[in-house]
DSSP file (Angstrom, degrees, kcal/mol; ACC not computed):
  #  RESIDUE AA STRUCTURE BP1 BP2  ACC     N-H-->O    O-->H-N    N-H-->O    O-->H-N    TCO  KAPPA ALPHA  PHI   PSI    X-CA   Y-CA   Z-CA
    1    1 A X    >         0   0    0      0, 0.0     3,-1.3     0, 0.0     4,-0.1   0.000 360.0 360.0 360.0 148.8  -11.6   -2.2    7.6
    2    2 A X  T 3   +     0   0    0      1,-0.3     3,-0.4     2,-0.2     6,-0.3   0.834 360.0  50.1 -64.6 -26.4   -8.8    0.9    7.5
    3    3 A X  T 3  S+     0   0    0      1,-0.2    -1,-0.3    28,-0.1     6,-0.1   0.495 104.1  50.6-104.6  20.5  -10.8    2.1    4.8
    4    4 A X  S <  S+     0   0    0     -3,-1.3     2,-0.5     4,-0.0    -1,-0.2   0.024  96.5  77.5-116.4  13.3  -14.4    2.1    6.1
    5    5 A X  S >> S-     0   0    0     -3,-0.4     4,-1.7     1,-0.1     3,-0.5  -0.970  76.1-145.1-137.9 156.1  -13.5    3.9    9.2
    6    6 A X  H 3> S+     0   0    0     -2,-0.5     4,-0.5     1,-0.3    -1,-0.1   0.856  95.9  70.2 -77.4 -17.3  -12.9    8.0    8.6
    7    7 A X  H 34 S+     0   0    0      1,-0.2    -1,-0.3    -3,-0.1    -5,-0.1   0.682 121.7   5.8 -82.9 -19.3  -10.0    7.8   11.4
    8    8 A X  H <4 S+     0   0    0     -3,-0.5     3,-0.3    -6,-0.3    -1,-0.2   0.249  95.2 110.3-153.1  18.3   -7.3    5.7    9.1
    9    9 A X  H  < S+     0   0    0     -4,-1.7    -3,-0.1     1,-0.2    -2,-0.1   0.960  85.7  46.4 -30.8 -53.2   -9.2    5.6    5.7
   10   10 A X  S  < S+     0   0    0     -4,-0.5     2,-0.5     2,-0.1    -1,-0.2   0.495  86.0 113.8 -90.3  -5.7   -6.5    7.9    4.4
   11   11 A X  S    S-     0   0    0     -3,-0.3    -3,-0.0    -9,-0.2    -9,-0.0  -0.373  72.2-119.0 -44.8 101.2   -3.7    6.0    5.8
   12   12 A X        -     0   0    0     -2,-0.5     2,-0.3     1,-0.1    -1,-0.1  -0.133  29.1-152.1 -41.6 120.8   -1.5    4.6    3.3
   13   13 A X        -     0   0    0     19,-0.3    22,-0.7    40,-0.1     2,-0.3  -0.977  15.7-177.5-137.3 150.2   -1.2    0.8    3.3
   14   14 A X        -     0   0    0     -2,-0.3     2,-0.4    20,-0.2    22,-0.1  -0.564  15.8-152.0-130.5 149.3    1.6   -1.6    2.1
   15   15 A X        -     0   0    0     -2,-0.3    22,-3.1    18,-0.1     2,-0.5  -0.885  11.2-167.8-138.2 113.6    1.2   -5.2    2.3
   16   16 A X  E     +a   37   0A   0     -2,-0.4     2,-0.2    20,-0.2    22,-0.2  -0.993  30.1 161.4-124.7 121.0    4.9   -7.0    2.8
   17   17 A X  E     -a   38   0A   0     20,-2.0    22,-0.7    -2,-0.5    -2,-0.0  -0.959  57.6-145.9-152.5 138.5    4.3  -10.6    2.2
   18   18 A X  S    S+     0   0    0     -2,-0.2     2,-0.3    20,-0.2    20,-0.1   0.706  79.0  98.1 -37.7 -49.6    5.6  -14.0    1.4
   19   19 A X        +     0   0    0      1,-0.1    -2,-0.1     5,-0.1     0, 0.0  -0.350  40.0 163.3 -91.9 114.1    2.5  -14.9   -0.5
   20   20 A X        +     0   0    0     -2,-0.3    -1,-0.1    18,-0.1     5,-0.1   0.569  29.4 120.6-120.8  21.6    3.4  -14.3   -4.2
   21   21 A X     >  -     0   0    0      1,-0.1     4,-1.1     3,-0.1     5,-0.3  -0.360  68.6-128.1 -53.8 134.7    0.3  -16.4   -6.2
   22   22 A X  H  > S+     0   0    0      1,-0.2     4,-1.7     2,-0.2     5,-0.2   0.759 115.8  65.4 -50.3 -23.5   -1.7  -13.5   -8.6
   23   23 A X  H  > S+     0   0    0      1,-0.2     4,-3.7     3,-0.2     5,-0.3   0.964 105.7  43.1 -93.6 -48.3   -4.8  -14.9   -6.7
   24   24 A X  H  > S+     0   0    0      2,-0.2     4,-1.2     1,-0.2    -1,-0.2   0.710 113.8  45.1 -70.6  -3.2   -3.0  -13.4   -3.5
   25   25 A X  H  X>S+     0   0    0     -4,-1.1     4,-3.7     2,-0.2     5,-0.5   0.846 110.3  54.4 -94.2 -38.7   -1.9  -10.1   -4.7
   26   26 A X  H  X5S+     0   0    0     -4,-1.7     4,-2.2    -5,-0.3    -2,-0.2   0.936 111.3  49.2 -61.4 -43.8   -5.3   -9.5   -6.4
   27   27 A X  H  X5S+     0   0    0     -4,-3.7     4,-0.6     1,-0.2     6,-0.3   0.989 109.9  50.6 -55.5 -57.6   -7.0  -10.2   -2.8
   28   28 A X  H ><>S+     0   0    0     -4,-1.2     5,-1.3     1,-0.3     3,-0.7   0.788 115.2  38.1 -68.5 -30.6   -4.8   -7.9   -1.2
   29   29 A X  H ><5S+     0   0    0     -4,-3.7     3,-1.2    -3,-0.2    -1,-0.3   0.818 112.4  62.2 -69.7 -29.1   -5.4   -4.6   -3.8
   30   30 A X  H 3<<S+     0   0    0     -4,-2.2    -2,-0.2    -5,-0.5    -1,-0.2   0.592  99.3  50.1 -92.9  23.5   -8.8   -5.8   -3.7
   31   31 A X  T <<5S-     0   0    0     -3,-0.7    -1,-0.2    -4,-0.6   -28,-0.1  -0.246 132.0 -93.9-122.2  41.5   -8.9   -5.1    0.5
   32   32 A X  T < 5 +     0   0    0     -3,-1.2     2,-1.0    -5,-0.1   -19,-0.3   0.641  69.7 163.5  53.8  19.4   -7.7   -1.9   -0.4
   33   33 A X      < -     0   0    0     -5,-1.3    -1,-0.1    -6,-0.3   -18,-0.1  -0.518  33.3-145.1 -58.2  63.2   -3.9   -2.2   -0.1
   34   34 A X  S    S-     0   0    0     -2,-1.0     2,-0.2    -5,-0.1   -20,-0.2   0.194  73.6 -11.5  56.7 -88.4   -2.3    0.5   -1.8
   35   35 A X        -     0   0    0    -22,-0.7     2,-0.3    -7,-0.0    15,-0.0  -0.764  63.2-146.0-124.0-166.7    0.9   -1.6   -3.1
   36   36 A X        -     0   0    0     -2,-0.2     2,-0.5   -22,-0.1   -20,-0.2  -0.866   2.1-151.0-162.2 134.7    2.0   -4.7   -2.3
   37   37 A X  E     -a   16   0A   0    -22,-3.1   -20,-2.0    -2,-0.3     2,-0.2  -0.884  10.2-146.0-130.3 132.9    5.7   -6.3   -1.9
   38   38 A X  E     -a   17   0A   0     -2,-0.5     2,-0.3   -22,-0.2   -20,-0.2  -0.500  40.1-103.7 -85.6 157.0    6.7  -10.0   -2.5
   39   39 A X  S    S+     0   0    0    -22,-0.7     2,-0.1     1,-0.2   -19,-0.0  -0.968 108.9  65.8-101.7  94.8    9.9  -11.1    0.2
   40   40 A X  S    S+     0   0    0     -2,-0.3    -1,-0.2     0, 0.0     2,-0.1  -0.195  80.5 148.3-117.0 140.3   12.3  -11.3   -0.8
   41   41 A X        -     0   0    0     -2,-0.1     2,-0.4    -4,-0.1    -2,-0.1  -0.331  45.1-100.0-139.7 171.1   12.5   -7.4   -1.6
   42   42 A X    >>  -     0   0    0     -2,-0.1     3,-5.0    -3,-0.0     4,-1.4  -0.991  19.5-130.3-119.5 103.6   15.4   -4.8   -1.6
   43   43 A X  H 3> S+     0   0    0     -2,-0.4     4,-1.1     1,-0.3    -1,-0.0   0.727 113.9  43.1 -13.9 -47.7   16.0   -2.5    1.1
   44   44 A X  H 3> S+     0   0    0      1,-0.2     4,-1.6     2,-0.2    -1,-0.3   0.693 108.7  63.8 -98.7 -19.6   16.2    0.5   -1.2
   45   45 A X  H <> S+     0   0    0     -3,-5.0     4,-2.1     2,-0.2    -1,-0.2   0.933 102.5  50.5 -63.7 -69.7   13.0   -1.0   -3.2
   46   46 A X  H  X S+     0   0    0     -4,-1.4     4,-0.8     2,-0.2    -2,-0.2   0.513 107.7  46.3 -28.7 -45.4   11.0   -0.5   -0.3
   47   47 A X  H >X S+     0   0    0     -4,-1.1     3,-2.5     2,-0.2     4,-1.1   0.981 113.0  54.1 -82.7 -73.0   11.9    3.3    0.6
   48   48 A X  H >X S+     0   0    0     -4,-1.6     4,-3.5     1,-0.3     3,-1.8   0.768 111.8  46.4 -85.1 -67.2   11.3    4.0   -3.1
   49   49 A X  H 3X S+     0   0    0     -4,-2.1     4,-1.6     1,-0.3    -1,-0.3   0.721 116.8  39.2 -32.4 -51.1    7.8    2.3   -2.5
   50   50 A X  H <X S+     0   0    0     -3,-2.5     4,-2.1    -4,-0.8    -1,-0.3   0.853 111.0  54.0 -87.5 -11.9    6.7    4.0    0.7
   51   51 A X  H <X S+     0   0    0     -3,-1.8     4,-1.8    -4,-1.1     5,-0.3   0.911 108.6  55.4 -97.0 -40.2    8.0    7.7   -0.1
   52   52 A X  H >X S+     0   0    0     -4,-3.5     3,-3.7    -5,-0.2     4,-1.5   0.846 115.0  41.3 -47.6 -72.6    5.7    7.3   -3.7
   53   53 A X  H 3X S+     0   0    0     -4,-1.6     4,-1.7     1,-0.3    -2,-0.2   0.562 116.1  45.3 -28.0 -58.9    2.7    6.5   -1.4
   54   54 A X  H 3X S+     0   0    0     -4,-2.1     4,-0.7     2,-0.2    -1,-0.3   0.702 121.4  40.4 -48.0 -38.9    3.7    9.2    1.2
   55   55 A X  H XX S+     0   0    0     -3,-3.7     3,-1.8    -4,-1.8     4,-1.0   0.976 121.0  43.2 -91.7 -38.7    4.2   11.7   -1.9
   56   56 A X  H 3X S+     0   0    0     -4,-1.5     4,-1.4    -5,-0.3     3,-0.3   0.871 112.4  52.9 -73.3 -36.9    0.9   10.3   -3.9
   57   57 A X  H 3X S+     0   0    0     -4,-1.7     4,-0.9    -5,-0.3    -1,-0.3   0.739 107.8  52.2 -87.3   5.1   -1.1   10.3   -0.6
   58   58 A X  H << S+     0   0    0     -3,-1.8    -2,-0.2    -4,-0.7    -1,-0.2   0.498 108.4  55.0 -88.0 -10.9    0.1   14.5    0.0
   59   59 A X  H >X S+     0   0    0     -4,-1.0     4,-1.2    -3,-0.3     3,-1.0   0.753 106.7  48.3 -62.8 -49.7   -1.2   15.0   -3.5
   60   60 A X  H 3X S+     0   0    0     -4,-1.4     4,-0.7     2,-0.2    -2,-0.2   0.951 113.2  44.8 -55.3 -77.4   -4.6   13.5   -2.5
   61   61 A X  H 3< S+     0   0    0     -4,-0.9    -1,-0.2    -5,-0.3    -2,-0.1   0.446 106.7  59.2 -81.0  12.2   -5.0   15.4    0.3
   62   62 A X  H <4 S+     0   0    0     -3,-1.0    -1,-0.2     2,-0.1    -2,-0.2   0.618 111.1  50.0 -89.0 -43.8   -3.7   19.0   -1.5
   63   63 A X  H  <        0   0    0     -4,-1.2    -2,-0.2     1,-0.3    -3,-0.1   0.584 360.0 360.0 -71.4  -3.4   -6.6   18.4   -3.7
   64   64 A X     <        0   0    0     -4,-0.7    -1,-0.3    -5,-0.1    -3,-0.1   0.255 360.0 360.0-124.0 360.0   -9.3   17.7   -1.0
C-alpha cells in the first residue's frame, strides 16, 4: 500500500473514478485516498481539488 511504505506514504492520492455507489467511495477513503472524484467532473473542479491537497499536504509537512 502507498501508505505503508515510507517512500510514497506522503504522496497525495486522488481516486478519479466511474464508480459512484457510497459503498465505493467509503472503500476508496477507507484505502487511504485522500479525495475522490465521481466522472463526469469539471476540468476546473479538478485543479481546485488537487492544488487543496498539494496546499493541505505542504501544511503537513511545515509542521513535521
Amino acid at each position: 500500500s502507498l501508505r505503508n511504505n515510507l517512500a510514497t506514504k506522503e504522496i497525495p492520492v486522488l481516486l478519479l473514478t466511474a464508480r459512484r455507489d457510497k459503498e465505493d467511495i467509503a472503500l476508496g477513503f477507507s484505502c487511504g485516498a485522500d479525495d475522490y472524484v465521481v466522472k463526469p467532473f469539471k476540468p476546473v473542479d479538478l485543479v481546485e481539488r488537487v492544488n487543496k491537497m498539494i496546499a493541505a499536504r505542504r501544511k503537513s509537512l511545515v509542521r513535521h
